[in-house]
N, C-alpha and C positions, 0 to 999 in steps of 0.2 A: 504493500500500500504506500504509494508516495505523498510527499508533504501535503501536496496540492489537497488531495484526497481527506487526508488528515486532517488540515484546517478547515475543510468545508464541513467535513461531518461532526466537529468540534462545535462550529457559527453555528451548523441544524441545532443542534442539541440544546446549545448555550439558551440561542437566540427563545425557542421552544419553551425551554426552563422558566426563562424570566416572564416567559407570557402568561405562563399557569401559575406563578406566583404572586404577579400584580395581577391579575383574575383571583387570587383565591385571598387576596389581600382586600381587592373592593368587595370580595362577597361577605368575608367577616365584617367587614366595615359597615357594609351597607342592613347586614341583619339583627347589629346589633340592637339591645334595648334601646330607647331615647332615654340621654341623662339629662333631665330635667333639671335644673336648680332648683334649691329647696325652694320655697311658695314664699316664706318671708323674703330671701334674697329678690328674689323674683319681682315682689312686689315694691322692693322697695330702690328698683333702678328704674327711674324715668328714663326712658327712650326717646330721643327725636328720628326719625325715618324720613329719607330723602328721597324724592320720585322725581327725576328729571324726565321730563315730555320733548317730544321732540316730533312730528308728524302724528298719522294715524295707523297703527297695523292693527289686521281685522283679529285678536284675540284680546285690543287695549284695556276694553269695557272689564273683559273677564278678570285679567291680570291685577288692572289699578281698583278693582272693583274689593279683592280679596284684603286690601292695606287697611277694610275699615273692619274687620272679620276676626282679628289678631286674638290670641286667648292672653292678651297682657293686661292689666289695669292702668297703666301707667305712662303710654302713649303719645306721640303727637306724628304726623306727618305732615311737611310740606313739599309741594309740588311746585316746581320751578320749571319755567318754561321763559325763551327769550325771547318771547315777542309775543303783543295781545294777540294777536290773528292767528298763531300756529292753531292748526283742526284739532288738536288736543286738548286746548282749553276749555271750550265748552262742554265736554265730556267731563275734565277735573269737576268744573263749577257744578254738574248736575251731581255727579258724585257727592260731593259735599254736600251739600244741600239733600242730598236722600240719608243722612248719617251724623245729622245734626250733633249727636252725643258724641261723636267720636274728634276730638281736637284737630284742624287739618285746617293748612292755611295755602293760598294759592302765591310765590312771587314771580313776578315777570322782570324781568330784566338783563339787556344785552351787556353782557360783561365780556370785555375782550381781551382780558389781560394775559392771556397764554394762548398757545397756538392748538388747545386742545377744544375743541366746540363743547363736548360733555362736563368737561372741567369749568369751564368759564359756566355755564348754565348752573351748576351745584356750588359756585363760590357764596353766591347768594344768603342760600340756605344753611350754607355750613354757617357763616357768619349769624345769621337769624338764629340759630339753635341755643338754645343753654342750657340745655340736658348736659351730665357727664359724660351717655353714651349716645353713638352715631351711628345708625345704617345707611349707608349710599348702596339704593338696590334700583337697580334697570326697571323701565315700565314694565319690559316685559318676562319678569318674573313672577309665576304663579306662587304665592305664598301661602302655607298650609296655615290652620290657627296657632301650631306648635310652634312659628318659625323665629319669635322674638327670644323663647324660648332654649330654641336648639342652638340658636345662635349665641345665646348667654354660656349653654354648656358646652362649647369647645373653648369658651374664653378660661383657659386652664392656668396657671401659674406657670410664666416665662413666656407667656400669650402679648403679642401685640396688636393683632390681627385675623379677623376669623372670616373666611369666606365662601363661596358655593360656587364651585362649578356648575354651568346649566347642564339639564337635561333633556336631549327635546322632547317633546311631546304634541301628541295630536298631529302630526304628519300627513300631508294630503300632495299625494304623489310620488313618482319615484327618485323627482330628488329630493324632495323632503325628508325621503327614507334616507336619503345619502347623505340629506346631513344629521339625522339622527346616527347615523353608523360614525360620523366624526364624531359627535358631541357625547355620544355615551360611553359605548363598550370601550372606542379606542383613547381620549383626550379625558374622559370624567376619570376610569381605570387608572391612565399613567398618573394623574395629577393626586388620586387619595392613595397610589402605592408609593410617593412621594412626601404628601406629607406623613404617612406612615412610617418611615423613614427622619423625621423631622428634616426633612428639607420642601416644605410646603410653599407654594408660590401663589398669590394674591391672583384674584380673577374678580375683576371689576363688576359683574354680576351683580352679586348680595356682596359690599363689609362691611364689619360691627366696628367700628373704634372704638377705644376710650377715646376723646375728643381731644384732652390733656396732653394724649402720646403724640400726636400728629401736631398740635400747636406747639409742642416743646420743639420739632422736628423742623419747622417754620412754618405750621400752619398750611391749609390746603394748598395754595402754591405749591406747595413744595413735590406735590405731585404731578407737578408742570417739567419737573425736570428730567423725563425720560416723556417721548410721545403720546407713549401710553401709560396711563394711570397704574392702573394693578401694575404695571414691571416698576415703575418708581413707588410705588408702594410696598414692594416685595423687598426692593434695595434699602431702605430708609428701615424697613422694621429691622432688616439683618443686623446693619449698622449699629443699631440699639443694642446689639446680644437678644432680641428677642425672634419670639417665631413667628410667623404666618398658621396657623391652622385650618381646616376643610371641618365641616358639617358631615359627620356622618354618611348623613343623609341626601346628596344635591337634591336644588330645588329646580320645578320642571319650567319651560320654557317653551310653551304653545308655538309651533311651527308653522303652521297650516300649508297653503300651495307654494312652494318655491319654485324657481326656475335653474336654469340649470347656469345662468351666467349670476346670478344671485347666492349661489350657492360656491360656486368658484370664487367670485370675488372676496367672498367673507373668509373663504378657505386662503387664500393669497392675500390679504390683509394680514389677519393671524400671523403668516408665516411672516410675512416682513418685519413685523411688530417684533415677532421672538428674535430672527436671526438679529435685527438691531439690538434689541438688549438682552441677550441671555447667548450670541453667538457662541461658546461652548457646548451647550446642550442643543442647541440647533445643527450644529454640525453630526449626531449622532441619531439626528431624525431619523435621515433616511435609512436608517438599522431594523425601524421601530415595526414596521410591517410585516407582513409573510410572504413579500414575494422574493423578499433574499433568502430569507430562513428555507423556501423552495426548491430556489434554484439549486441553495446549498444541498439539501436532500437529493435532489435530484441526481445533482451530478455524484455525489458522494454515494451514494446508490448502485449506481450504476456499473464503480468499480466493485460491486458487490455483487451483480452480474441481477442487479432488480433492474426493473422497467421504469423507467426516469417519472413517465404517467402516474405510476403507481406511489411512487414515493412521493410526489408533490401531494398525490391525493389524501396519500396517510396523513401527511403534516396539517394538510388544509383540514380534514375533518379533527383533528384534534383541537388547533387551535380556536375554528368557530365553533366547538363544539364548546368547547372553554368559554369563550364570548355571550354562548345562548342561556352557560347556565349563570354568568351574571348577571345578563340582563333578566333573566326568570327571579332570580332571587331577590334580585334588587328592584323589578317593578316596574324594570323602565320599559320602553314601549320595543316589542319583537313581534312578527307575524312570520309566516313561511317567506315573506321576500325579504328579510333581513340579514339570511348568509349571503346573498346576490349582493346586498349592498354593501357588508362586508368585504366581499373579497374586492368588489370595483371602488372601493373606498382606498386599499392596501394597491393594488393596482394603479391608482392614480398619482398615491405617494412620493414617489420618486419625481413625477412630472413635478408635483406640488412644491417640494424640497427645493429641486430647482428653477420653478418661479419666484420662491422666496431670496433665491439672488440678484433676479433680471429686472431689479429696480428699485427706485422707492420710494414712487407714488401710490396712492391710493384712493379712494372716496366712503367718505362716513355720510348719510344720510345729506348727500348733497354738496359738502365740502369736502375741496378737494385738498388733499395735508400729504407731505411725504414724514417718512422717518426719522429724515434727518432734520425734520424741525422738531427740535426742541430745545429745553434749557429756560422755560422760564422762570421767574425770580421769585423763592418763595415769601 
């Protein structure tokens, strides 16, 4: 058996290992009990909760609808939006107004002090707040009544930072499915086998601050100084000696019809985002799939006088068979076309890795930003 031989059936093996591991790491994670904080604690941390608006996507009503639903006593959200006319407001305002008991205030204003649009829109609010703690959670995060809750109990001792990777849900098409096959078994997986590991990275989704941490830090600004938010938030808690932590449990994120240039873009965003601030761990992307772990089989097989067919196929039904039963245990959304979109998800990988090179523009909701802006002043 020569070297060539050797290394490749070493990569099958390796590569195989590590997939049934961070699988069997999200599945303990994802089954475990909810550690609730005890009810006095509970009760006696005032939350402010952050909802930046920004257009209208068809799951908005559901998502912002869930903020007034929370099982906390202690509460407030506001909704920030940079301008009166964005089609979101009037939905915030009726919201309100149907949930009178529930604290919620609306601010409007164009703040353009950083090159980040989502950032400048939540400067607002951050500064409005005087609660001790903060959540900056996306509209479009489906929020369970637990979720003030489950967010208190990952905030553990050596905790800076507690976040949620999304999970999609409610998928309507087949690349909806495709980016449910990003957003769950492959990107939720690597990031809670991660922070399981304490090395957790912030995802702008759902965070809980202390409010304290980040104003010692210089204050929201200061998450102006990487492009993207969660990577200069990830930087800034490290800094501290402290950690980032994951919820358990991610919280879902209503998908509905996507298209297939919708679903690309988001996926080449991402990647440029990472390879700009985390280029170490971006360079070992393209490892992360099963089309090398594959080909490795394959060919490494093959000096074993198997069928190259056959051996791709053992690897492949092992690992999505891995994939079906996280996503089973954990809840997240699987039908029979979810090894399809699996494999054409890991398939696409390598293209994606190297789009995450070939520039570094992009467009958020309209604006257009590259990578390389940043560094604003916190």
């Amino acid at each position: 058996m020569d070297a060539l031989t050797v290394t490749a059936l070493i990569f099958a093996v390796s590569a195989l290992m590590v997939h049934l591991l961070t699988t069997a790491i999200g599945i303990v994670r994802t089954l475990k009990p909810s550690r609730a904080p005890s009810r006095a604690r509970w009760n006696a941390e005032p939350v402010t909760i952050l909802r930046p608006v920004c257009g209208i996507d068809p799951f908005d009503e559901t998502t912002l609808r869930t903020s007034f639903h929370l099982d906390h006593p202690n509460y407030e959200i506001i909704f920030c939006s940079d301008r009166e006319h964005d089609p979101a407001v009037p939905l915030v305002r009726a919201l309100m107004a149907a949930y009178p008991g529930i604290r919620s205030r609306l601010l409007i204003g164009d703040d353009r002090s950083t090159p980040n649009p989502k950032l400048n829109n939540l400067i607002k609010g951050w500064n409005a707040a005087t609660t001790p703690w903060v959540i900056m959670a996306d509209s479009n995060v489906l929020m369970p009544p637990t979720y003030i809750g489950e967010m208190f109990a990952a905030f553990r001792p050596g905790t800076g930072l507690v976040c949620s990777p999304p999970v999609g849900s409610h998928p309507d098409g087949a690349w909806a499915e495709m980016e449910c096959a990003f957003l769950n078994t492959y990107q939720a997986r690597w990031q809670l086998a991660a922070d399981a590991i304490g090395f957790g990275f912030a995802q702008g989704k759902s965070m809980l601050w202390k409010k304290s941490d980040l104003d010692e830090a210089g204050g929201i600004g200061a998450l102006a100084l990487e492009i993207a938010e969660d990577a200069a938030a990830t930087k800034i808690v490290r800094q501290r000696g402290l950690r980032v932590r994951l919820v358990d449990r991610p919280y879902a994120q209503p998908l509905g019809r996507k298209t297939a240039a919708q679903v690309w873009q988001r996926q080449v965003r991402w990647a440029r985002l990472r390879r700009s601030t985390f280029i170490p761990y971006y360079m070992l992307e393209i490892l992360t799939g099963s089309l090398a772990p594959a080909l490795a089989a394959a060919y490494a097989g093959a000096s074993f006088g198997l069928n190259p067919i056959a051996s791709i196929a053992a690897l492949w039904f092992v690992w999505y068979g891995a994939e079906a039963a996280l996503a089973k245990s954990a809840g997240w959304h699987m039908t029979l076309a979810s090894p399809a979109a699996w494999l054409a998800r890991d398939l696409a990988l390598p293209v994606l890795w190297i789009q995450g090179f070939m520039g570094n523009r992009f467009t958020w909701r309209g604006n257009e930003m590259t990578v390389a802006t940043a560094g604003g002043k916190p």
